[in-house]
N, C-alpha and C positions, 0 to 999 in steps of 0.2 A: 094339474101339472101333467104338461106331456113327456114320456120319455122312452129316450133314444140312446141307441149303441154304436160304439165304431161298427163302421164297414172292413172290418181287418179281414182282405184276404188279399194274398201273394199275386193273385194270377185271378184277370178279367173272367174265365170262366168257372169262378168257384162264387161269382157275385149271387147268381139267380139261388143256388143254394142256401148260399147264406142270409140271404133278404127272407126265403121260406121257414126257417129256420128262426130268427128274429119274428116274425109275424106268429108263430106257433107260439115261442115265448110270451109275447103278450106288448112285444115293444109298440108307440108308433113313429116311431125314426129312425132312419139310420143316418149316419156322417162320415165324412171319410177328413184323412188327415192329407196334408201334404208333408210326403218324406221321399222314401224310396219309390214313388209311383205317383203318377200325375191324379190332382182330387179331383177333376169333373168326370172324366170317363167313366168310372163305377158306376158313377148318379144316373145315366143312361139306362144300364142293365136294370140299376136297382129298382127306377122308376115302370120299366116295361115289366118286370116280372113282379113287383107287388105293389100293393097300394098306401104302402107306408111313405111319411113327410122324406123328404132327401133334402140333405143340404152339406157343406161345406163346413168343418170345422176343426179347422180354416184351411183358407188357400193363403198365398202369400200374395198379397197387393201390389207391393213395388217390385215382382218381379214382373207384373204385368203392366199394360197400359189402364186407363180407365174405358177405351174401346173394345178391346180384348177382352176382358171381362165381361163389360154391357152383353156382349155377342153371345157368348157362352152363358151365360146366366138367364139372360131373355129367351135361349133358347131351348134350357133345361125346364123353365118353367111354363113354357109354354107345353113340351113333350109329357111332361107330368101333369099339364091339368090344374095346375096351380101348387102342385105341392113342393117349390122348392124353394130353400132358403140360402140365402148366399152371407156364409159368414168368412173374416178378411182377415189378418195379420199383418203386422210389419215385418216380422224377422227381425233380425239385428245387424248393423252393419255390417260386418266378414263375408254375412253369406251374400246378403242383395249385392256387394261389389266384385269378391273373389267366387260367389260360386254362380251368382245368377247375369252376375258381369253388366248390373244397373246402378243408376244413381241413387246417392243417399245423399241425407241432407235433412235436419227440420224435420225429423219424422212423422212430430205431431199434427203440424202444422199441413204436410205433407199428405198425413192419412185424412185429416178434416175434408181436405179439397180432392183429393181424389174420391169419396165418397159423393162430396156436391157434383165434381163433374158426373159421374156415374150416375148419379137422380138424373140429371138435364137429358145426358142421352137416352136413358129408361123416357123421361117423360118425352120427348119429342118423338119416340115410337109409339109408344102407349097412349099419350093423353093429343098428340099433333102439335106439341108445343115448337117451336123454333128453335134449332140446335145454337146458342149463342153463349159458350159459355168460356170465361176468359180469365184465367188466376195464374198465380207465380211457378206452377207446377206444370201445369195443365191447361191446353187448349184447345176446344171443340167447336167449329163453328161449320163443320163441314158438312151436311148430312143429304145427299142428291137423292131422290125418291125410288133409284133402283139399290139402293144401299137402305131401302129401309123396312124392317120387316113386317112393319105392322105391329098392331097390338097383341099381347098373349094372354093367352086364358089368366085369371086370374090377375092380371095385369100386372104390375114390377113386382119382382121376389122382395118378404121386407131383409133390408142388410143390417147382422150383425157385426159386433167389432170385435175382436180379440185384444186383450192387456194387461199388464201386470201389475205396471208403475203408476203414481199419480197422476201425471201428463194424459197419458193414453186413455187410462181409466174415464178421465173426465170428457174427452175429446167424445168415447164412445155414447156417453150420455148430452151430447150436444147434437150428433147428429147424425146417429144411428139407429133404428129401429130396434135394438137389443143389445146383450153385450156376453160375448160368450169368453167364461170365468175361466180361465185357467185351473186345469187340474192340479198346479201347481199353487195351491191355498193351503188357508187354515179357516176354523170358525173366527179366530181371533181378528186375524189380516183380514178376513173380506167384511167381518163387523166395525170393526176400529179403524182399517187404513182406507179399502177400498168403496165401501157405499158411502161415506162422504164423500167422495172426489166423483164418487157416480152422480151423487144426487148437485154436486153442482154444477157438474156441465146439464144435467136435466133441467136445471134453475135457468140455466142459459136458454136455454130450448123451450121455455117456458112449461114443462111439463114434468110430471107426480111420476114416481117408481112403478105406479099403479097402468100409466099409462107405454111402460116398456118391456121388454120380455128379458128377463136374467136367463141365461141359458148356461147354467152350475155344471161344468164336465167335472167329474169324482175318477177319485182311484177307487174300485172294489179287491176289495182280498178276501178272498172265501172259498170254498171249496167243497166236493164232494163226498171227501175224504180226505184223511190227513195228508197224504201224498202228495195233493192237487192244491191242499191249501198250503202247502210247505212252498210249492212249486210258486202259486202268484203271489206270497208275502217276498220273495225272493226276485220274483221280475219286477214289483213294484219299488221295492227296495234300487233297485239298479235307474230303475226310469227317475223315483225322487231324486235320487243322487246326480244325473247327470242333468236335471232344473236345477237345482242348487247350486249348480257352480255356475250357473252363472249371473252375472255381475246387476243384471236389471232386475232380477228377479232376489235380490238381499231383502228387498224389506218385509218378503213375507217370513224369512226365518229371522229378521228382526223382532218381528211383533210374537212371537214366541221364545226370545232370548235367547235366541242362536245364531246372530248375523257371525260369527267369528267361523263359523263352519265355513260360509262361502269360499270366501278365500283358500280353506287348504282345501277344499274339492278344484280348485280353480288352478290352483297347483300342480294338482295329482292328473288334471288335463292335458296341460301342459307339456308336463314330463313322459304322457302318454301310458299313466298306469291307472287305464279306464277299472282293470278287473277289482282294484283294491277299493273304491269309492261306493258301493254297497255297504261297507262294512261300518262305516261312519256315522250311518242310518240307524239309529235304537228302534228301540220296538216304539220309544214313546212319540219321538217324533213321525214316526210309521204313522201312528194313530191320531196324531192330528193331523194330516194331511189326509190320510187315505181314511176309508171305512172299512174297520177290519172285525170279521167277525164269523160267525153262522147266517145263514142268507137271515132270517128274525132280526137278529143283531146289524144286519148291515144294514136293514129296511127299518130300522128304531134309530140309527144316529142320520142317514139320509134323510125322513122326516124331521128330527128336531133340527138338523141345520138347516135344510130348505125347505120343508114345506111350506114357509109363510113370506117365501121369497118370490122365489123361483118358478119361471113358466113352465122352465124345461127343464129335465135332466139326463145329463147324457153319460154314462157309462165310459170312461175315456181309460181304463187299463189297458196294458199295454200285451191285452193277450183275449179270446173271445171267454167269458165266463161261459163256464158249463150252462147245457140249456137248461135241466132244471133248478138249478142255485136262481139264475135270471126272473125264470119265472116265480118263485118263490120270494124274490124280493120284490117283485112288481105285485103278488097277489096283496102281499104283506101292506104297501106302500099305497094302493088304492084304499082297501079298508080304513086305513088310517085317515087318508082323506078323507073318504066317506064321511067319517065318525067326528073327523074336524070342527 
């Protein structure tokens, strides 16, 4: 199992820092999100200043084209040498049309073919195949030889998928090289709701679990001191709380006997009383979503939920873990490998 940490920093010139910093810890990836700050640019820094995996987790799809993309991805993965992974989202309607000002529609259906378009142009670089690709979404037939860059080291990035609900879930295992899990789980939800719907789009694609890469983002809560761990059981609490309300993402607090919560967080959005919606959050549901504990303890339930899963894992708090907690869960977390 390889694993990875957000790229969480404010400002392009704290990237190289923070990549040396993660490599010290013991990581071998870092990811960035898309929020407040565009996700391929860090990948740039992070890839020239260390030699850690980079990738995308995630960028938002429909707000891009399936060219756009190809461009920047082909071209991150070429600069690194082969180490980049290009993982994708949908977002949810509001944002792709009120904030990204793109079309929705058929999401599912939507991300399937924007993905296939995305292979066609990767391979008509890469492999010299003939750009001729033609679907209800998407259409690529254009590719003149001064528009083409060649092949990249390493050749096309493989693409993960980001998802919550059944639809998406399965979509990812039809025709994605991976599928990067929402930190927004339980053990319950990704045992009972979501690797069935993985493993039957993989049926579709004719291919075994064995033959795709789970990439499990986690909430950690821990700390150096009580101070520190008072501090991320409280950021994590605010970040479950604001997945929760929303509406695609119920059935993982159903498969834990809490769909009724969505709704009043969805309320309390509404009404615009963001600061009260931590509080809704028990310690117990804390604790099935997130990994809460001493770095030992966080590195003993991370193993028993993924170790017999998961390619990857990636640290997805919503804050950077102290460097040594980090390393202390990753020293923790290979031995247990090991000993497997």
């Amino acid at each position: 199992m390889k694993i990875d940490a957000g790229l969480l920093v404010t400002d392009m010139k704290q990237v190289a820092t923070r990549v040396h910093e993660l490599e010290e810890a013991g990581f071998d990836g870092c990811f960035t999100f898309e929020g407040p700050h565009e996700p391929f640019m860090p990948l740039v820094l992070a890839a020239e200043h260390s030699k850690l995996e980079v990738g995308t987790g995630l960028a938002i799809a429909f707000a891009r084209t399936p060219m756009t993309v190809a461009n920047v991805a082909h071209d991150l993965q070429q600069f690194s040498g082969g180490r980049f992974w290009l993982g994708l989202g949908s977002q949810i309607k509001p944002h792709i049309e009120a904030r990204y000002s793109m079309p929705w529609g058929k999401p599912v259906s939507r991300m399937k073919e924007f993905v296939r378009a995305l292979r066609a142009i990767l391979a008509s670089w890469n492999d010299n195949e003939k750009l001729d690709f033609r679907g209800d979404f998407y259409t690529h037939t254009l590719m003149p030889p001064i528009f083409n860059p060649g092949p990249a080291k390493g050749g096309a990035p493989p693409i993960y998928l980001g998802g919550v609900g059944p639809k998406m879930t399965e979509a990812a295992g039809e025709v994605a090289d991976g599928m990067l899990l929402h930190p927004f789980h339980t053990e319950r939800s990704l045992q009972q709701v979501m690797l069935p719907n993985l493993t039957r789009g993989l049926a579709a694609s004719g291919r075994e679990l064995s033959e795709f890469t789970l990439c499990a983002q986690v909430l950690v809560v821990t700390g150096k001191d009580e101070a520190g761990f008072e501090s991320a059981r409280a950021m994590t609490r605010n970040q479950i709380a604001f997945y929760a309300s929303t509406p695609a993402y119920r059935s993982v607090l159903e498969a834990e006997g809490w769909g009724e919560l969505q709704p009043e967080l969805r309320r309390l959005t509404k009404e615009g009383r963001w600061h009260e919606m931590a509080a809704l959050i028990d310690d117990e549901l804390l604790g099935r979503i997130a990994a809460v504990g001493t770095p030992d303890e966080v590195a003993e339930i991370l193993h028993r939920r993924y170790g017999s899963l998961a390619g990857r894992l990636g640290f997805a708090s919503p804050f950077p873990l102290p460097q040594g907690c980090a390393s202390e869960i990753i020293s923790k977390l290979r031995s247990q490998s090991n000993t497997a």
